[in-house]
Every structure is written in C-alpha cells, then in structure tokens.
KOLKOLVO-736959 format. One record per residue (C-alpha): residue in one letter; x, y, z. Coordinates in steps of 0.2 Angstrom, whole numbers, plus 5000, padded with zeros to 4 digits. Example, Ala and Ser with C-alpha at 12.3 -4.5 7.8 and 13.67 -1.06 7.14 Angstrom:
! KOLKOLVO-736959
a506249785039 s506849955036 
//
This chain:
! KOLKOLVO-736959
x499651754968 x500851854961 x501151854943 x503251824943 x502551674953 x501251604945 x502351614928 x503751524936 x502751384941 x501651364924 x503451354915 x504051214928 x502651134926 x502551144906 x504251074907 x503750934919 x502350884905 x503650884890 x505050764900 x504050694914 x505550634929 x505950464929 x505350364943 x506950314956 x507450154962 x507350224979 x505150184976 x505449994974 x506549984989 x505350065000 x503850004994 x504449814988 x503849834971 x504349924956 x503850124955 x502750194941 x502250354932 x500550444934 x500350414917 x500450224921 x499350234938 x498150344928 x498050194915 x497950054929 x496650144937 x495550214919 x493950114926 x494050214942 x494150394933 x492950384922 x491150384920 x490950234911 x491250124925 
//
C-alpha cells in the first residue's frame, strides 16, 4: 500500500477512535430496536471474546 494511503487511513481511523460516530436513528427503524456502538456489542458479547468463557 502506498504510504499517502496508508497515512491517510491511520489518521481517519485514529480520529474514528477519539470521537467514535454516533449511532442514527435510521438502525432502530430498520432493525426494530435501538442501535448500538461496538464498544457496547463488544461489552454484550465479553463472554464470547474471551478466553474465560
């Protein structure tokens, strides 16, 4: 990968990481229920992703 390329998209994504987007309402009328974060999926789902389960 280029290096202009790979920069650009470590700097997006390091901006995603500081102000992650906020979920819109859009989700909850498609899937019927309320939208949430990767944080808050990762949470729900802890058991699932790690070893001590």
């Amino acid at each position: 990968m280029p290096y202009d390329i790979a920069e650009h998209l470590l700097g997006y994504q390091a901006e995603y990481a500081e102000e992650p987007p906020t979920v819109p309402p859009d989700v909850e009328r498609v899937l019927g229920k309320p939208g949430r974060t990767l944080a808050q999926w990762a949470t729900d789902h802890r058991a699932d992703l790690t070893q001590d389960s």
